[in-house]
N, CA and C atoms as an extended XYZ file, in Angstrom:
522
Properties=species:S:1:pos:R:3:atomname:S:1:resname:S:1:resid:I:1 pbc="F F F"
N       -24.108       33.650        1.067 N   UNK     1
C       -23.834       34.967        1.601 CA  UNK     1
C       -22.489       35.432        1.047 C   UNK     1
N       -22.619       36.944        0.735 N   UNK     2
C       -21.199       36.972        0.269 CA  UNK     2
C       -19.721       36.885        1.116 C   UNK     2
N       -18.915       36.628        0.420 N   UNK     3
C       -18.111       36.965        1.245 CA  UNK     3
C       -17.204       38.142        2.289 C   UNK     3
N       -17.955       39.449        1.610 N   UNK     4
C       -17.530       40.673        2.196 CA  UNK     4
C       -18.497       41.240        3.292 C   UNK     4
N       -20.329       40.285        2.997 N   UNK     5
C       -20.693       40.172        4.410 CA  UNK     5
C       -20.266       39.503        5.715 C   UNK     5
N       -20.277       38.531        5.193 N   UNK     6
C       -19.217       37.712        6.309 CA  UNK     6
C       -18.475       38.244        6.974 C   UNK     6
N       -17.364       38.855        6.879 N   UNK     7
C       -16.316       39.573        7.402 CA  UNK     7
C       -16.331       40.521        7.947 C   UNK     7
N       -17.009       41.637        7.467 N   UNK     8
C       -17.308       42.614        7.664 CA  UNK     8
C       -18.583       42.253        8.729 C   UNK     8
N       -19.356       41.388        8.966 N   UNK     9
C       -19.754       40.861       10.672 CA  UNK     9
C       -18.904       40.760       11.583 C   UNK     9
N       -17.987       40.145       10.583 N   UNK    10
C       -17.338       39.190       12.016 CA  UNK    10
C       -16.184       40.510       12.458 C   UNK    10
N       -15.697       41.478       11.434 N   UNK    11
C       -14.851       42.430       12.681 CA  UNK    11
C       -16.035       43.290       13.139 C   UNK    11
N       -16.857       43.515       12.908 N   UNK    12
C       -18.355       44.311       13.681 CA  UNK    12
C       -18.017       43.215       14.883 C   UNK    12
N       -17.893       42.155       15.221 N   UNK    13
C       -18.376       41.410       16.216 CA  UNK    13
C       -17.542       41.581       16.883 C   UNK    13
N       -15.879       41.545       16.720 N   UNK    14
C       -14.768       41.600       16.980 CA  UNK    14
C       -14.241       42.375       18.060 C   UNK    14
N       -14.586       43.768       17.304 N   UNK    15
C       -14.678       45.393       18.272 CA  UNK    15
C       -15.338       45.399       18.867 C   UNK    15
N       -14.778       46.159       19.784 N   UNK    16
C       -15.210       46.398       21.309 CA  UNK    16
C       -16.023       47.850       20.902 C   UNK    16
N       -16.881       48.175       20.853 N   UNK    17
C       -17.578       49.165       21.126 CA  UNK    17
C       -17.301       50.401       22.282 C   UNK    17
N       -17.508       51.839       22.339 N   UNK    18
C       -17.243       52.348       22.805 CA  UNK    18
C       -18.369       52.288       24.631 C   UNK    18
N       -19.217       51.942       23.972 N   UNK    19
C       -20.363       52.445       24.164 CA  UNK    19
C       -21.223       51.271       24.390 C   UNK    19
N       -21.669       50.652       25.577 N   UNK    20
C       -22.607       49.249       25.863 CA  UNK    20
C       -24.142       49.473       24.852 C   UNK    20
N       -24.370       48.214       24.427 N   UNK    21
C       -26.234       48.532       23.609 CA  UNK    21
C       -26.721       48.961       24.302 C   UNK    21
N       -27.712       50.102       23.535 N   UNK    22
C       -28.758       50.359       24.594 CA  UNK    22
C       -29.964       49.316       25.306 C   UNK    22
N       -30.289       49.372       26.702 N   UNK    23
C       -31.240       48.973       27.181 CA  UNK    23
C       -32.649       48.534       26.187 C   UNK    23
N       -33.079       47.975       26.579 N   UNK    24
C       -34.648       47.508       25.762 CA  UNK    24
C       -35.267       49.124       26.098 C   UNK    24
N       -36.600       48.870       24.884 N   UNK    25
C       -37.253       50.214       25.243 CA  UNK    25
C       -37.849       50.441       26.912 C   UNK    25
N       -38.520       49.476       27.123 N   UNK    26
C       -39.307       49.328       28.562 CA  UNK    26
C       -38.285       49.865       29.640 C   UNK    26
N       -37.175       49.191       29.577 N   UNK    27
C       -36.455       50.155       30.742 CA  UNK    27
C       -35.453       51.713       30.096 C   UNK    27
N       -35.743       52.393       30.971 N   UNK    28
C       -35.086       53.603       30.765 CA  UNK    28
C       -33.573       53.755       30.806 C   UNK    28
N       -32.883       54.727       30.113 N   UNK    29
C       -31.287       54.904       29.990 CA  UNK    29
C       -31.324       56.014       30.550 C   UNK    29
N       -30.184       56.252       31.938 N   UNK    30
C       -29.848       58.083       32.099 CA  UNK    30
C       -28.842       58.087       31.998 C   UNK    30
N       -28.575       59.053       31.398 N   UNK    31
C       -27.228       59.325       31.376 CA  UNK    31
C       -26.756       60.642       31.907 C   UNK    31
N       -27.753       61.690       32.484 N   UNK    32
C       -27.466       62.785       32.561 CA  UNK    32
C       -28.005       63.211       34.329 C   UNK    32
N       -27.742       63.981       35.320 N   UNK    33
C       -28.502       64.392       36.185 CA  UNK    33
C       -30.188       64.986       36.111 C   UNK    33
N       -29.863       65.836       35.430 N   UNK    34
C       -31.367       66.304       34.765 CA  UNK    34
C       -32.167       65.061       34.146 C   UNK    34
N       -31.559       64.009       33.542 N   UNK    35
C       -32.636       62.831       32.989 CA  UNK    35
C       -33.167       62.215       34.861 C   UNK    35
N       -32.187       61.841       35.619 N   UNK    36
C       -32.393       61.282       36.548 CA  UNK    36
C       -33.474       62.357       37.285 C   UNK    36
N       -33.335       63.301       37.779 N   UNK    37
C       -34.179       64.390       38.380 CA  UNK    37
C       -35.637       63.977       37.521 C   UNK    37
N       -35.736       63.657       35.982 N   UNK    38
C       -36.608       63.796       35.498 CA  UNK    38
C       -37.623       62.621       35.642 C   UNK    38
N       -36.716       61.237       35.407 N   UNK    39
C       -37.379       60.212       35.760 CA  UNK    39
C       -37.178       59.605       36.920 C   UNK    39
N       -36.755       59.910       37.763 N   UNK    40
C       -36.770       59.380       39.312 CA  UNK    40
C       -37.483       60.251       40.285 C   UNK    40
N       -36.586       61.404       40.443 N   UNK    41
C       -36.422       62.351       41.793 CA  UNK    41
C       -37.895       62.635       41.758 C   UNK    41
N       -38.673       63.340       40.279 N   UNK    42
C       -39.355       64.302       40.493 CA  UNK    42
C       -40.791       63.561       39.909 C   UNK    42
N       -40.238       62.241       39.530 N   UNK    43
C       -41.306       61.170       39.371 CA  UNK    43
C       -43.027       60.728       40.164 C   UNK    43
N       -43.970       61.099       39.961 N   UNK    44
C       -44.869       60.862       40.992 CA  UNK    44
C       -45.530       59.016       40.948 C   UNK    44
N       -44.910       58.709       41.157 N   UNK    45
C       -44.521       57.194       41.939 CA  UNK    45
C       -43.423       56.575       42.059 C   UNK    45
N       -43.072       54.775       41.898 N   UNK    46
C       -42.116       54.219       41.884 CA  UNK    46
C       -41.135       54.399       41.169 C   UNK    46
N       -39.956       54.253       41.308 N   UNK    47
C       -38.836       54.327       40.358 CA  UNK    47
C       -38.066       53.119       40.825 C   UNK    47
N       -37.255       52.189       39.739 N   UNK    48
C       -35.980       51.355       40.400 CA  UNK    48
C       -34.766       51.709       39.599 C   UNK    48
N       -34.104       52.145       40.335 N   UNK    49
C       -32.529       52.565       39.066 CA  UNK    49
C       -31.541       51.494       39.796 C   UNK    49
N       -31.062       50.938       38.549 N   UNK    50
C       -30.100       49.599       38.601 CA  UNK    50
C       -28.830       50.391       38.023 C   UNK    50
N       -27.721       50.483       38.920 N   UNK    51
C       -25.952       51.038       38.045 CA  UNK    51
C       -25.438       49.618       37.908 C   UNK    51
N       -25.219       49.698       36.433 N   UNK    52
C       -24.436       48.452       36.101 CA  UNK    52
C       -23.538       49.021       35.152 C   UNK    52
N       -22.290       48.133       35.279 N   UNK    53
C       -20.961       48.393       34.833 CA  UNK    53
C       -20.512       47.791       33.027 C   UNK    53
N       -20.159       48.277       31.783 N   UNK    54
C       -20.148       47.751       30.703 CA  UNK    54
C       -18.553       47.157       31.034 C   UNK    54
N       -18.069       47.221       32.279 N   UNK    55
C       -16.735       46.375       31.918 CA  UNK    55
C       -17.199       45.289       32.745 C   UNK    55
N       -18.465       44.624       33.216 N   UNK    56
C       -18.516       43.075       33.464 CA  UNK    56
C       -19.811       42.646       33.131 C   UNK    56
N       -20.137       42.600       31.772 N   UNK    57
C       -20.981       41.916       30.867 CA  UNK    57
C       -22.014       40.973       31.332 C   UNK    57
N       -21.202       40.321       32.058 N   UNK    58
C       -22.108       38.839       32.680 CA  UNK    58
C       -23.186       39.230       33.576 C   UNK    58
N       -22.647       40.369       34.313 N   UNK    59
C       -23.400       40.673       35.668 CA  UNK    59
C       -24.494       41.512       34.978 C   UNK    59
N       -23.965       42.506       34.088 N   UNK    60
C       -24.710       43.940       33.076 CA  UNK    60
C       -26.268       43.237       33.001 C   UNK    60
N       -25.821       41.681       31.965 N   UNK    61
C       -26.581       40.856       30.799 CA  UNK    61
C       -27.721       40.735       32.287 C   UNK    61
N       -27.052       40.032       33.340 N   UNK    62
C       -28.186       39.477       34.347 CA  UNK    62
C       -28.991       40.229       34.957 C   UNK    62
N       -28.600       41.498       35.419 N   UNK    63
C       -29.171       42.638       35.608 CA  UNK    63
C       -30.465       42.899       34.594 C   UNK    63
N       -30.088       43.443       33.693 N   UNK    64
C       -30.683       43.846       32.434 CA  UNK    64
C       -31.978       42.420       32.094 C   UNK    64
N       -31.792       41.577       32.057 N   UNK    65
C       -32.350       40.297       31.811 CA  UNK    65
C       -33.470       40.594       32.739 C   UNK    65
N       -32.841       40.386       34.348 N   UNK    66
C       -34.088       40.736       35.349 CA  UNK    66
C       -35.325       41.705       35.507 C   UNK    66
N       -34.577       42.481       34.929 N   UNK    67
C       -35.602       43.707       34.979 CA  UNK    67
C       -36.856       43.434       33.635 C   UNK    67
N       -36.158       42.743       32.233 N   UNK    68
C       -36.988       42.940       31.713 CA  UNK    68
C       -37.716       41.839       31.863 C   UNK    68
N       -37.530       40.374       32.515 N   UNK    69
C       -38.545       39.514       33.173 CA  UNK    69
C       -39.473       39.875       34.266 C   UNK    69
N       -38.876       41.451       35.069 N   UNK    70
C       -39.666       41.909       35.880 CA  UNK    70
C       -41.038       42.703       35.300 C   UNK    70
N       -40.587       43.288       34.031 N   UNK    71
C       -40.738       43.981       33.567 CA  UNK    71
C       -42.514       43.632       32.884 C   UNK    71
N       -41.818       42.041       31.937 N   UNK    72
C       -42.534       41.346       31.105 CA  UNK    72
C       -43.841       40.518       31.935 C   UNK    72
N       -43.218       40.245       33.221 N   UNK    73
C       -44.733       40.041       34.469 CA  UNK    73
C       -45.140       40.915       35.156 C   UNK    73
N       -44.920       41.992       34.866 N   UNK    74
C       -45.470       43.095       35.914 CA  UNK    74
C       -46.724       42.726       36.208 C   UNK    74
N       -46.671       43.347       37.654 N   UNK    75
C       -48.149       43.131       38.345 CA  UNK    75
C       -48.642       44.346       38.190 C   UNK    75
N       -49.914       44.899       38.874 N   UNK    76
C       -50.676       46.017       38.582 CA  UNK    76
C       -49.712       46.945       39.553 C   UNK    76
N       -49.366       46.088       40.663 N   UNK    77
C       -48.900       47.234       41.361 CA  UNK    77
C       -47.556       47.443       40.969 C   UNK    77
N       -46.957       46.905       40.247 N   UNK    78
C       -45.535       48.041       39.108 CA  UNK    78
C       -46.335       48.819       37.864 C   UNK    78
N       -47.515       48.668       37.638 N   UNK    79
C       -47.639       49.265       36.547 CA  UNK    79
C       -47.321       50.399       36.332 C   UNK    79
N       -47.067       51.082       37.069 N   UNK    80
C       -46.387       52.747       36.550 CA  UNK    80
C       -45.220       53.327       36.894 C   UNK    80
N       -44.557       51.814       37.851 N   UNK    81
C       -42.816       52.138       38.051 CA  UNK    81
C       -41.713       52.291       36.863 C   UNK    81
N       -41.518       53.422       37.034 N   UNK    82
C       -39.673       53.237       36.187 CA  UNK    82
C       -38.977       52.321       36.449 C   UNK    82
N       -38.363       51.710       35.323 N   UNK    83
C       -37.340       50.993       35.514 CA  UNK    83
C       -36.132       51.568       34.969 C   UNK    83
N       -34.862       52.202       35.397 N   UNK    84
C       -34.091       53.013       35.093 CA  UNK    84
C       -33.118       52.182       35.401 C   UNK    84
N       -31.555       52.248       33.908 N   UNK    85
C       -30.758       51.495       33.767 CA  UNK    85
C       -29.596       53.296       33.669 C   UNK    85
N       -28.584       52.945       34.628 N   UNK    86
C       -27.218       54.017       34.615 CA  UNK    86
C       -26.174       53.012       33.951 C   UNK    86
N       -25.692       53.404       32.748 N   UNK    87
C       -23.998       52.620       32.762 CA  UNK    87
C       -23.183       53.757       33.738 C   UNK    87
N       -22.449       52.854       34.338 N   UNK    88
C       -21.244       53.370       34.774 CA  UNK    88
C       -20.083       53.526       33.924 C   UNK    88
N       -20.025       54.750       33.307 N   UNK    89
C       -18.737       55.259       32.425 CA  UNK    89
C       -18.588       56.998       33.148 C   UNK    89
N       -17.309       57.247       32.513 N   UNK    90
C       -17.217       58.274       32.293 CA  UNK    90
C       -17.873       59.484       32.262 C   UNK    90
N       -19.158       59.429       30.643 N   UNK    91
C       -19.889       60.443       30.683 CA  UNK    91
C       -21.001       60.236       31.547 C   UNK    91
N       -21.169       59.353       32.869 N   UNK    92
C       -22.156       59.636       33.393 CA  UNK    92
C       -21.977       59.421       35.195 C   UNK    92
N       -20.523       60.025       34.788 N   UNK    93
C       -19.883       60.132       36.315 CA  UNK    93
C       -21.066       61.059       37.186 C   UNK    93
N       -20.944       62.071       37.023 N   UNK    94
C       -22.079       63.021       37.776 CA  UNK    94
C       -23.324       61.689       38.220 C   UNK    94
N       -24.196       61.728       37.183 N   UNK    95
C       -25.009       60.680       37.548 CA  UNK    95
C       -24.689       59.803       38.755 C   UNK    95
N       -23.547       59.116       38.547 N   UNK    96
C       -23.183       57.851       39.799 CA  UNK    96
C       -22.928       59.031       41.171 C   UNK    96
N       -22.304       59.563       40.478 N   UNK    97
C       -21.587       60.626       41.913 CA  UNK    97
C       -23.232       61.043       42.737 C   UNK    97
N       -24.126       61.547       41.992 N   UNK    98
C       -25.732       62.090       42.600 CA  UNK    98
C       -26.247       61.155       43.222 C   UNK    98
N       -26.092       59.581       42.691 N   UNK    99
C       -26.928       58.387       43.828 CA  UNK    99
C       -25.426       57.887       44.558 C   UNK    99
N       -24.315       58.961       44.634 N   UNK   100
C       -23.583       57.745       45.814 CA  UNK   100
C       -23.205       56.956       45.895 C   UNK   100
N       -23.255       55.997       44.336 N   UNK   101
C       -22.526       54.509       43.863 CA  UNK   101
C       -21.278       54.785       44.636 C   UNK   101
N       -20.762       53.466       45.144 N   UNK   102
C       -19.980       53.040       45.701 CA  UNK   102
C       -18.950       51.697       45.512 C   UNK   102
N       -20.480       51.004       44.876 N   UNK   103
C       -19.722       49.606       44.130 CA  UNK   103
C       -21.004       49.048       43.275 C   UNK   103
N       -20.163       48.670       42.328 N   UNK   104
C       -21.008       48.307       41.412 CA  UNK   104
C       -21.608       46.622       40.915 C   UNK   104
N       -22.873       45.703       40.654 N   UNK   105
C       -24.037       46.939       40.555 CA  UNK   105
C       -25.060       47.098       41.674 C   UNK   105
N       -25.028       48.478       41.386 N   UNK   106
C       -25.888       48.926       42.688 CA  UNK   106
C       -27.212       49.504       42.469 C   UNK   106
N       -28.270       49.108       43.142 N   UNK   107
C       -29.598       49.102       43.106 CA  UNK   107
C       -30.240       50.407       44.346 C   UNK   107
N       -31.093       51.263       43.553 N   UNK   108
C       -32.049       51.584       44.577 CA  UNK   108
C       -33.608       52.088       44.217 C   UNK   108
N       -34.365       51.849       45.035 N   UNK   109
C       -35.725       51.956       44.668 CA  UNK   109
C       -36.155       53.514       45.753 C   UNK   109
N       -37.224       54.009       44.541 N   UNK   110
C       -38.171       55.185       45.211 CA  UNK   110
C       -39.367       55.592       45.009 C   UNK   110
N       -39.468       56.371       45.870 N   UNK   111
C       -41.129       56.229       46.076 CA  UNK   111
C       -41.740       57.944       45.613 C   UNK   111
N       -41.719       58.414       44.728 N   UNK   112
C       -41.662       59.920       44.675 CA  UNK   112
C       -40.475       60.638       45.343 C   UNK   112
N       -39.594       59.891       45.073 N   UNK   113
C       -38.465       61.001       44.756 CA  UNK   113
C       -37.653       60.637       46.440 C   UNK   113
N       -38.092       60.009       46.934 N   UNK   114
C       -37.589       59.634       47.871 CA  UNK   114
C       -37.484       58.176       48.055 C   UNK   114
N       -35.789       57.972       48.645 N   UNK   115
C       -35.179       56.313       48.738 CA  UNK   115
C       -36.024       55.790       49.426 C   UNK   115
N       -36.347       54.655       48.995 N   UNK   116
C       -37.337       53.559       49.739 CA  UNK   116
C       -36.203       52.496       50.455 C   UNK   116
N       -35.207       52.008       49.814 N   UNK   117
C       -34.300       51.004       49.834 CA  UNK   117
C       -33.137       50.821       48.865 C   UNK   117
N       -31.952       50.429       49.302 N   UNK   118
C       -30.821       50.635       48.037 CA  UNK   118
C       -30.100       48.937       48.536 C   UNK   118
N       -29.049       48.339       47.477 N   UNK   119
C       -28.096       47.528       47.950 CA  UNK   119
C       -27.201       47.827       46.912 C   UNK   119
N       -25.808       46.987       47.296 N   UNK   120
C       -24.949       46.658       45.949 CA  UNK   120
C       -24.898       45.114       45.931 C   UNK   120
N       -24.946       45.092       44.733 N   UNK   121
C       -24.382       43.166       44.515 CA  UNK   121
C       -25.508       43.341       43.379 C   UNK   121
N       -25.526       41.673       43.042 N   UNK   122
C       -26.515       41.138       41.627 CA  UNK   122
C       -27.672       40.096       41.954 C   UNK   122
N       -28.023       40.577       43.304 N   UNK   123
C       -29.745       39.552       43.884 CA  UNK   123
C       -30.692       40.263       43.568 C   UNK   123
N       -30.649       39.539       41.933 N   UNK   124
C       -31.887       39.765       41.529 CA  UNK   124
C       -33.395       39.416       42.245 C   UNK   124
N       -32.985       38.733       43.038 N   UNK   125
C       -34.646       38.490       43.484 CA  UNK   125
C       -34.869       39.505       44.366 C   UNK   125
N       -33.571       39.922       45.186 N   UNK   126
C       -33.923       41.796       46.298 CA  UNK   126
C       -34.345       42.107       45.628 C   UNK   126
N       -33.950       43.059       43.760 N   UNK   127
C       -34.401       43.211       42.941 CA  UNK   127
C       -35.294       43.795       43.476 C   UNK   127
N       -35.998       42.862       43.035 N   UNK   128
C       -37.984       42.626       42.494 CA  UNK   128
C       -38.473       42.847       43.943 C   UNK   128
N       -37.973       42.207       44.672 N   UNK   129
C       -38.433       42.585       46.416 CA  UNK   129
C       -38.782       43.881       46.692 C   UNK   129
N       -37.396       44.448       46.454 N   UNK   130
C       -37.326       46.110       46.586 CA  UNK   130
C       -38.746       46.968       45.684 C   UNK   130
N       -38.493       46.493       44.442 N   UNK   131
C       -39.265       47.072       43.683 CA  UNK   131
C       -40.595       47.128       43.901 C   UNK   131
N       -41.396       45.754       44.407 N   UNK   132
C       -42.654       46.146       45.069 CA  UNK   132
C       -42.591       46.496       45.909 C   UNK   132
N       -41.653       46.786       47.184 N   UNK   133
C       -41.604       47.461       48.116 CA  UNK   133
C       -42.224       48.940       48.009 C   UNK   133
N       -40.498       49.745       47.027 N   UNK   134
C       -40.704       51.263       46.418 CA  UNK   134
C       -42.678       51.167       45.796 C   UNK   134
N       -42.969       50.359       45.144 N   UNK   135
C       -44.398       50.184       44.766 CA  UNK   135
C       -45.508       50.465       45.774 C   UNK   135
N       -45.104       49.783       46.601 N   UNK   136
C       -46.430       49.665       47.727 CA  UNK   136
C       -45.869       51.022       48.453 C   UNK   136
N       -44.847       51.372       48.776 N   UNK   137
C       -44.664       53.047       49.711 CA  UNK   137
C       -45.254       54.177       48.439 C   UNK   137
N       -45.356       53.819       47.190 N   UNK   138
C       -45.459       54.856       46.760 CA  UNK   138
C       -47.210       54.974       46.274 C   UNK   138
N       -47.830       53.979       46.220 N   UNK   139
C       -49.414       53.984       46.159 CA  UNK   139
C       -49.935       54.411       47.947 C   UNK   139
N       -49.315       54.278       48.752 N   UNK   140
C       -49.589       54.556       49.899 CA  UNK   140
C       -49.361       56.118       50.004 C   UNK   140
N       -48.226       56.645       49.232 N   UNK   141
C       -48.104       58.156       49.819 CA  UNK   141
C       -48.952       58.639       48.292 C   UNK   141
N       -49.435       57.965       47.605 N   UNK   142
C       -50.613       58.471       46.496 CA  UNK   142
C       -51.608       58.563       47.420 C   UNK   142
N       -52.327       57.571       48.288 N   UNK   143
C       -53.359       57.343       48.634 CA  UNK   143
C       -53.534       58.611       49.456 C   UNK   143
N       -52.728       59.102       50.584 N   UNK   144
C       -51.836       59.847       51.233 CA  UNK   144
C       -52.437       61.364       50.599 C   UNK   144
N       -51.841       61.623       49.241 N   UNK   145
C       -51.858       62.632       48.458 CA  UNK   145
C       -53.430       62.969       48.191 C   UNK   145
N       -53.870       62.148       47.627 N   UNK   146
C       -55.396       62.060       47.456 CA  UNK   146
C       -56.079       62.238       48.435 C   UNK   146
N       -56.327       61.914       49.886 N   UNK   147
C       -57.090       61.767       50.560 CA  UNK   147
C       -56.641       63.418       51.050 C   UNK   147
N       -55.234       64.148       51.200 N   UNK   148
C       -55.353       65.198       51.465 CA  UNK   148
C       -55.611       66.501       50.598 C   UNK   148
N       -55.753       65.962       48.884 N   UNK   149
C       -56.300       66.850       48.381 CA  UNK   149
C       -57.603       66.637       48.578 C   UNK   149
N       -58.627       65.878       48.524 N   UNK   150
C       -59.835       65.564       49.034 CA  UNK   150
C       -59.995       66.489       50.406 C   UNK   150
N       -59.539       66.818       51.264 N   UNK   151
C       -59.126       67.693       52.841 CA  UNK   151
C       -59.677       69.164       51.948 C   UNK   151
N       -58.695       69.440       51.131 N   UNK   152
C       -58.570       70.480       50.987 CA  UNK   152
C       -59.421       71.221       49.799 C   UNK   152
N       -59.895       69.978       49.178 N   UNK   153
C       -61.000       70.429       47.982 CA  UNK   153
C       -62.574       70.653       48.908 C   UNK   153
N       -62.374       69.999       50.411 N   UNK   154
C       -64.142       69.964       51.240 CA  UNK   154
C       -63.703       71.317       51.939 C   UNK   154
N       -62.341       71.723       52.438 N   UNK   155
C       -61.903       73.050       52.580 CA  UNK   155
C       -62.580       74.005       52.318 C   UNK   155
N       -62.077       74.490       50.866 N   UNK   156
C       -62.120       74.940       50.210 CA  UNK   156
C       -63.763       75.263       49.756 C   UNK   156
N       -64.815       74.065       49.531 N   UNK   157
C       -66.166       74.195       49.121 CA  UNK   157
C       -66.705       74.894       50.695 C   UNK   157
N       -66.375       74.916       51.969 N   UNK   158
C       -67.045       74.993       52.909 CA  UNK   158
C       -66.950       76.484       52.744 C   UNK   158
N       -65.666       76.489       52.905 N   UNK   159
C       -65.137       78.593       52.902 CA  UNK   159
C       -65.835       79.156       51.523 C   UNK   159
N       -66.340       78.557       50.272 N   UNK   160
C       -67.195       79.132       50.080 CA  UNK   160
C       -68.309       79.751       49.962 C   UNK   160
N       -68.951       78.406       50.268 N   UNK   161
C       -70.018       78.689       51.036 CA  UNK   161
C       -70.544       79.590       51.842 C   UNK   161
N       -69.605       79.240       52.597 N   UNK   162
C       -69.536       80.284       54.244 CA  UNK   162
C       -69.457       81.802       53.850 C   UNK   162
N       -68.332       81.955       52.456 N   UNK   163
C       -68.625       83.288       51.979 CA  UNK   163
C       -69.902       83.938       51.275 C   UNK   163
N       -70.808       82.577       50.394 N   UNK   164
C       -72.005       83.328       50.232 CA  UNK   164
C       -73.190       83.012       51.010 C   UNK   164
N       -72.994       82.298       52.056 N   UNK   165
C       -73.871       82.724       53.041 CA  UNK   165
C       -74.135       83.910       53.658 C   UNK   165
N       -72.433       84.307       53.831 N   UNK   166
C       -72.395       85.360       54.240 CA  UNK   166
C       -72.538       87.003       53.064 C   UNK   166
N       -72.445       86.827       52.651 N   UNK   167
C       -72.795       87.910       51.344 CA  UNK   167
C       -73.907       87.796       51.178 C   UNK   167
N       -74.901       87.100       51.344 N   UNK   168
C       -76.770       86.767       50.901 CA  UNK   168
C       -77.109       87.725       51.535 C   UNK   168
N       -77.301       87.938       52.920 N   UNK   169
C       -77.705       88.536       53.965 CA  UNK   169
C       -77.875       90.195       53.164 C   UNK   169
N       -76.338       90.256       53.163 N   UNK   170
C       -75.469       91.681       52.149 CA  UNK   170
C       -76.336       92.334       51.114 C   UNK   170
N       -76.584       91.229       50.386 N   UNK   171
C       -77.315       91.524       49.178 CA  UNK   171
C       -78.971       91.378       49.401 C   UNK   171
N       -79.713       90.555       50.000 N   UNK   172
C       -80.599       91.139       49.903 CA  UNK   172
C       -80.894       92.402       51.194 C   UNK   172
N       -80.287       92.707       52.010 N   UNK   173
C       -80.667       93.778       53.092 CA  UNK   173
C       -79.998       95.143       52.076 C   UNK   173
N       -79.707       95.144       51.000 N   UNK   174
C       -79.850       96.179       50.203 CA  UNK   174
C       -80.690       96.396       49.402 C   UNK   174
């Protein structure tokens, strides 16, 4: 290898970056309010957003690790949860300020847009707890959703009916 690769690694390795790696693809990055609104709030199922901090690595790595072992066994019933990763910096103060971080890292799960459960600390196994939790509240307020559009689709067929029952009469007594 040459020698100007070499080096030129090793101060790449050296520097501190401004900016933590991004997340794996599978879990999501927000950085913005509008991303969060987009993949959480206004989300129609589960969401888990994990705030983890790029100034303590160890905790970031374990965090990050969990999710994508959560990630990599998903059961059927995460199959359509977000997994949403916030750094805590600067440009994504707003962000922390909108979920209320308080201490970092801090976890909370939802169910369509509404908190199911939150903590702070690094138990990963709440984690995953939480997460099928937000899972199971949020196939329940699907089930929920469905059964009352079903309400309103037999509604809906009756009142028509009822309208050309009532119009038959109309039309043929003319």
């Amino acid at each position: 290898m040459p020698r100007g690769r070499s080096l030129s690694a090793k101060s790449k390795g050296s520097k501190r970056s401004a900016l933590p790696p991004p997340p794996p693809p599978v879990i999501l990055r927000v950085n913005t309010v509008k991303e969060l609104e987009r993949e959480v709030l206004t989300h129609a199922g589960a969401a888990l957003v994990v705030v983890v901090s790029p100034l303590t690595p160890s905790t970031t790595d374990a965090m990050i690790a969990a999710l994508e072992q959560l990630n990599s066994s998903r059961p059927q019933l995460l199959a359509e949860m977000h997994f949403v990763v916030v750094y805590a910096l600067q440009a994504t103060k707003e962000v922390c300020e909108a979920l209320a971080v308080s201490s970092l890292p801090f976890v909370r799960c939802y169910a369509y847009g509404d908190v199911v459960s939150e903590f702070s600390g690094d138990n990963t196994e709440k984690m995953a707890l939480l997460a099928k939790l937000a899972a199971t509240a949020a196939a329940q307020k699907a089930a929920l959703l469905a059964e009352k559009e079903k309400q309103r689709h037999a509604e809906a067929e009756a009142a028509a009916a009822a309208a050309m029952d009532g119009a038959a009469p109309v039309a043929t007594g003319v």
